[in-house]
N, C-alpha and C positions, 0 to 999 in steps of 0.2 A: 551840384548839377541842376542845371533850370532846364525847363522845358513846357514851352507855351500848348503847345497840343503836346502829345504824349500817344506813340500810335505801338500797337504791337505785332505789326507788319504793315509791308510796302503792301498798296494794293494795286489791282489790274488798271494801267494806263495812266494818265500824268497828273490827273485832278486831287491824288496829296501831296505832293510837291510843289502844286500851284498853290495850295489851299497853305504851304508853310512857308511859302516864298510871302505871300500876303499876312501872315500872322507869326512873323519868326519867333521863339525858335522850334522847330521841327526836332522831334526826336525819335527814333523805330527803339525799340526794348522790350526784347522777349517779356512773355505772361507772366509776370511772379518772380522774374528776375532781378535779382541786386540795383542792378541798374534803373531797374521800371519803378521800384518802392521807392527808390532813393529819387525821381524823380517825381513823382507823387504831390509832396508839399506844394509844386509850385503851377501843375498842371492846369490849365485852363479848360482843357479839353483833352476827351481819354478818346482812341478810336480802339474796340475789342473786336474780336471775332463772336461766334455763336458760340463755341467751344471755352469760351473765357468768362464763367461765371463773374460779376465784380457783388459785392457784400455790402453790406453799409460801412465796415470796418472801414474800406476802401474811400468812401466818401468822406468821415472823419479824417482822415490819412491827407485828401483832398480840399484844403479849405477854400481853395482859388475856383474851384471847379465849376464850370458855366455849363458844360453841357458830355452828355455821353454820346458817342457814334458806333452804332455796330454792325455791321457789315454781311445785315441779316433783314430779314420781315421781321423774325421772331425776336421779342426783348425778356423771355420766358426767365434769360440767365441775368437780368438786367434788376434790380432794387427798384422800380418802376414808382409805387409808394413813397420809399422814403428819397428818390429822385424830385418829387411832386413837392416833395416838403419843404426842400431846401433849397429850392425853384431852379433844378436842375434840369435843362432839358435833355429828353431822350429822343435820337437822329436814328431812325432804321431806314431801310430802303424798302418798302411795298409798292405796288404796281409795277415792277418794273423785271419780275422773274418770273411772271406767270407760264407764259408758252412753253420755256426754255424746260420748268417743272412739270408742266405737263406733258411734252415731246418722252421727256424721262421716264414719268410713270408709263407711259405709252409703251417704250422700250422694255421695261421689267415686265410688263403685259405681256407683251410678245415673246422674248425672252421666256421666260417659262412656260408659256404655252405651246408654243414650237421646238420647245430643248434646244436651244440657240448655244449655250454651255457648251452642252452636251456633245451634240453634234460639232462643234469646233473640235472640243480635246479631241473628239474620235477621231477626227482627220488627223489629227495634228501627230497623235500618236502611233501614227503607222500601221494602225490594227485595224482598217476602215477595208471591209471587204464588196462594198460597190452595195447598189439598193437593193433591199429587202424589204416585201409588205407590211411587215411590225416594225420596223427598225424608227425607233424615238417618237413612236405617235405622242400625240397631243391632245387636248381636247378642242372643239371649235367654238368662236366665241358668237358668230351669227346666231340672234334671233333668241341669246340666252339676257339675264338683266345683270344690269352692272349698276353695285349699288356704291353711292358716292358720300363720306361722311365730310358734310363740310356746303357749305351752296355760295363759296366764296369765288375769287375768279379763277384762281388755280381749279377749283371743283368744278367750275361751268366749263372751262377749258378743255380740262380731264373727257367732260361729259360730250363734247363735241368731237372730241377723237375714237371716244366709244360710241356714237352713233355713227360713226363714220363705216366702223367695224362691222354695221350691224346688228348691234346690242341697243339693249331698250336701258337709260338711265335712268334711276330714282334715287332721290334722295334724302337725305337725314341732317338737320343742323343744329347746332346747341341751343337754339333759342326755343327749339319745342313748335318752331311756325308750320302751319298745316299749307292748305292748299298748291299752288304748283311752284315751277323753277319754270323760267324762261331761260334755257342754254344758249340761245343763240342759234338752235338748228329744229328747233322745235319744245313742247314745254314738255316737262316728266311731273308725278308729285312727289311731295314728302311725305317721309311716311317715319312712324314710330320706328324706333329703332331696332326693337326687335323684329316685327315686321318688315323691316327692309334686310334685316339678315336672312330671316328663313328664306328669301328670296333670291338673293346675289349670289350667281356662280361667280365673279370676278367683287371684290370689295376693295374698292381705292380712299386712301386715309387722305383729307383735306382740311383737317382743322386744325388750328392750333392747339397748343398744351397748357392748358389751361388745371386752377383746381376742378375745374366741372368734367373734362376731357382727359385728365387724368388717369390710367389703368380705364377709361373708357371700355377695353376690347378686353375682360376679362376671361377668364376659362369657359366660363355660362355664356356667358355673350358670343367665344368663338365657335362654340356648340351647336347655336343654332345656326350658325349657317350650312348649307347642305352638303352632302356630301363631297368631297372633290372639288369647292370652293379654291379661289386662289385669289391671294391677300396682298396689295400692292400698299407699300408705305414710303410714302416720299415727304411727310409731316412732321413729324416728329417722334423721337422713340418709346416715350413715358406714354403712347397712345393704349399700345397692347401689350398685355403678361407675353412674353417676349417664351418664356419658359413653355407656358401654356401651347402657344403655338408650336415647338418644336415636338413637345408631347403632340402635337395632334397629325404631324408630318408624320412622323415615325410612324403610329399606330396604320397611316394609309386615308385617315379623316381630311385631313386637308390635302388638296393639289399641289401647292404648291406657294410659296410666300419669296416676295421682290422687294429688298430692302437698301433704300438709301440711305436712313437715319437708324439709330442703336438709341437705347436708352445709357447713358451716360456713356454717351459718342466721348472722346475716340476708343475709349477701352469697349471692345465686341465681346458678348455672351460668347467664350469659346466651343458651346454645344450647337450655334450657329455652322462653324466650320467641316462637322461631320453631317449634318442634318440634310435630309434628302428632299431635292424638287426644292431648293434655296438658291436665289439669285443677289447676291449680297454686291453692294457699289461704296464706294466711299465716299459719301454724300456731296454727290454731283448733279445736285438739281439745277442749280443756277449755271453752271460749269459751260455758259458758252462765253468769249468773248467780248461780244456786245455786251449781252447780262452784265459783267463782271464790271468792266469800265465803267455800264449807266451806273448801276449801284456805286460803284464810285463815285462817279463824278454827283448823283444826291446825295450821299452821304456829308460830301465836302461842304455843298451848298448849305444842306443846312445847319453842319457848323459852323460856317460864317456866318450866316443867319445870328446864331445863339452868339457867337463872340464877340459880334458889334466891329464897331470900323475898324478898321484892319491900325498895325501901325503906320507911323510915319517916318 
């Protein structure tokens, strides 16, 4: 079995079928599939999901291999290093998901703060006895801070949709930089980490997963933020003790937690699924149309890029 790129899904719109109409031969094979190993030896080019860890093992397995595509920002699940070594290049797609991620987090905002959930099943199930004063209060987000881990564009974006709300941003970035953030709608500062927890009624995750970012949002860490806190994660799942958080739903310490991404996505923490004031999504940050095809279509290009002139 040969195969010059080597994808392990079609993706959104026509830009890998153009991309193996130009570099034949094109081949789709499931992650880890008979078909996909055995096609391996001869690949030029792998395109993977975020969900499709690849190893060095993989790269050995690959000796043809010119370049990686993955159909992410993140290359967290990516050999990055020994990519660099054996001058493989690595293709993600950045700038081009940011709104669509942030529209998102916006949505799990809301969503739990409104009981958006909630308030559906009750219609839905027939037990919905017309309005009442208490009936799914919320808390309000005007005039409280919403702190932003992350001062990338997805974070400035995020930060523009919460001042929109009426919330005051601030933020926190791994690099340790003090002074302000320029959002685009006005400036916020950065602030120590701790420091911008005991402050953020709302806390939206924007960094990536990194060794430094790692278990970032430990027990201690989700502690300090204040009471009735509500925890928006659209970054990645290894950000926060995923356990921790549920402990702190339960007890009535936290508001409320909106999750796009899990820590070893697709298998879910199944104490997520009982856990209360949880708005859980199957990481649909990118998930609009446009997003999906542009991501394509850079993806492609810059496999071409890395593969050199096409055949003849």
């Amino acid at each position: 079995m040969s195969a010059r790129i080597l994808s392990t899904s079609p993706l959104v719109g026509p830009a890998l079928a153009e991309l193996g109409a130009r570099f034949p031969d094109l081949r789709l094979a499931s992650f880890r599939s008979p078909e996909w190993h055995a096609a391996l030896p001869q690949a030029e080019a792998l395109v993977v999901l975020l969900s499709e860890p690849i190893a060095e093992a993989d790269l050995e397995a690959a000796p043809k291999l010119k370049a990686i595509g993955t159909y992410s920002v993140g290359v967290n699940h990516l050999p990055v290093k020994a990519c660099q070594t054996r001058g493989i290049a690595v293709v993600n797609t950045p700038g081009v998901l940011t709104d669509a991620t942030a529209d998102l987090a916006l949505a799990l905002l809301l969503a739990l703060t409104r009981r958006v959930a909630e308030g559906e099943a009750l219609v839905r199930s027939g037990a919905w006895k017309g309005w009442a004063p208490d009936q799914l209060l919320g808390p309000g987000l005007a005039g409280k801070a919403c702190g932003i881990l992350g001062s990338g564009p997805i974070g400035l974006a995020f930060a523009r949709r919460a001042w929109a709300l009426g919330m005051t941003p601030v933020f926190w970035d791994r690099e340790g930089r003090g002074g302000e953030v320029d959002f685009g709608a006005g400036r916020a500062p950065r602030l120590p980490l701790a420091d911008l927890l005991a402050r953020s009624a709302v806390l939206s995750l924007h960094c990536p997963l990194t060794d430094q970012t790692r278990g970032l949002l430990d027990r201690a860490a989700l502690e300090k933020l204040p009471k009735g806190a509500v925890i928006i994660n659209t970054a990645r799942g290894g950000l926060m003790d995923e356990n921790a958080a549920v402990d702190l739903l339960e007890s009535g310490r936290l508001g409320g937690v909106g999750l796009d991404v899990y820590e070893g996505e697709p298998r879910v923490n199944p104490r997520w699924f009982q856990a209360p004031r949880a708005v859980l999504l199957p990481h649909l940050g990118s998930a609009t149309v446009e997003t999906r095809e542009t991501m394509a279509r850079l993806l492609c290009e810059g496999l071409a890029t890395a593969l050199g002139s096409p055949s003849r």
